[in-house]
C-alpha positions in Angstrom: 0.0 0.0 0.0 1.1 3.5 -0.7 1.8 6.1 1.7 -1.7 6.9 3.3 -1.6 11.3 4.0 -2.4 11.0 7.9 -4.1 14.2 7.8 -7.0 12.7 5.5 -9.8 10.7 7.2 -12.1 9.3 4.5 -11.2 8.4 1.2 -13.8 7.1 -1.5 -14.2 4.2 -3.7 -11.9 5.5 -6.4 -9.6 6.7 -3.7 -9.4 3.9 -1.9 -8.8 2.0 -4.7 -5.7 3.8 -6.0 -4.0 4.2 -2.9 -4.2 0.3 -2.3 -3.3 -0.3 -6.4 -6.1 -2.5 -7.2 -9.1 -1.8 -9.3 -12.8 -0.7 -8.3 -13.9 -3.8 -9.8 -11.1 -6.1 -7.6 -12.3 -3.9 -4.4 -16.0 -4.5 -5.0 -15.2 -7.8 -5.0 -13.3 -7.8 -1.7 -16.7 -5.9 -0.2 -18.9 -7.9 -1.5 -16.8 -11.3 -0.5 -16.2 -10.1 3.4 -18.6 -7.0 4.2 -21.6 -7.2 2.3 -21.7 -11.1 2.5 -25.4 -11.6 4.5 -27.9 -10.4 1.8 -27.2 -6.9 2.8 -26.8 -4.1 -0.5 -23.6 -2.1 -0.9 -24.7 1.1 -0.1 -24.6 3.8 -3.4 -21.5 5.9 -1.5 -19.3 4.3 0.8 -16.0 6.0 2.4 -13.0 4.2 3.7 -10.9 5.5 7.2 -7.1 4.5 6.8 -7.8 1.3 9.1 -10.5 0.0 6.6 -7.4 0.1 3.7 -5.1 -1.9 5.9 -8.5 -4.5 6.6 -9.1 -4.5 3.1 -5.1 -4.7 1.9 -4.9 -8.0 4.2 -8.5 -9.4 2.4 -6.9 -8.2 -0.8 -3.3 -10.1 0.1 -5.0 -13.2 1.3 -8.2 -14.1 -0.7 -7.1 -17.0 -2.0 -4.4 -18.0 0.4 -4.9 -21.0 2.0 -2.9 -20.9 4.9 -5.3 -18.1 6.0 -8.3 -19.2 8.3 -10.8 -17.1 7.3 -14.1 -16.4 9.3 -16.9 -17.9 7.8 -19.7 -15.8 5.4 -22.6 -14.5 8.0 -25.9 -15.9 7.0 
């Protein structure tokens, strides 16, 4: 992950995106695979704090690593 500017506190989609070089489509997917998981819709606007990036870096690092336990989908 880049840098994060620790005087920012939100970032959006696109933003969030960039700083953790991946694309809106790859970061949807990482939502929609550990957040919005239950049935729940991905709200229209979402914004990101700098501890959500380094939540969603570690998703994005270890999706399909399977020495990860991961917590199973809420139902």
């Amino acid at each position: 992950m880049r840098l994060l500017k620790s005087d920012k506190e939100s970032y959006s989609e696109v933003e969030a995106a960039e700083v953790l070089g991946i694309s809106m489509d790859r970061l949807h997917l990482l939502l929609n695979e550990n957040v919005f998981n239950d049935g729940s819709p991905k709200p229209q606007q979402l914004s990101f704090r700098t501890t959500d990036l380094i939540l969603i870096e570690f998703w994005d690092r270890t999706l399909a690593d399977n020495k990860v336990v991961r917590m199973p989908k809420r139902h």
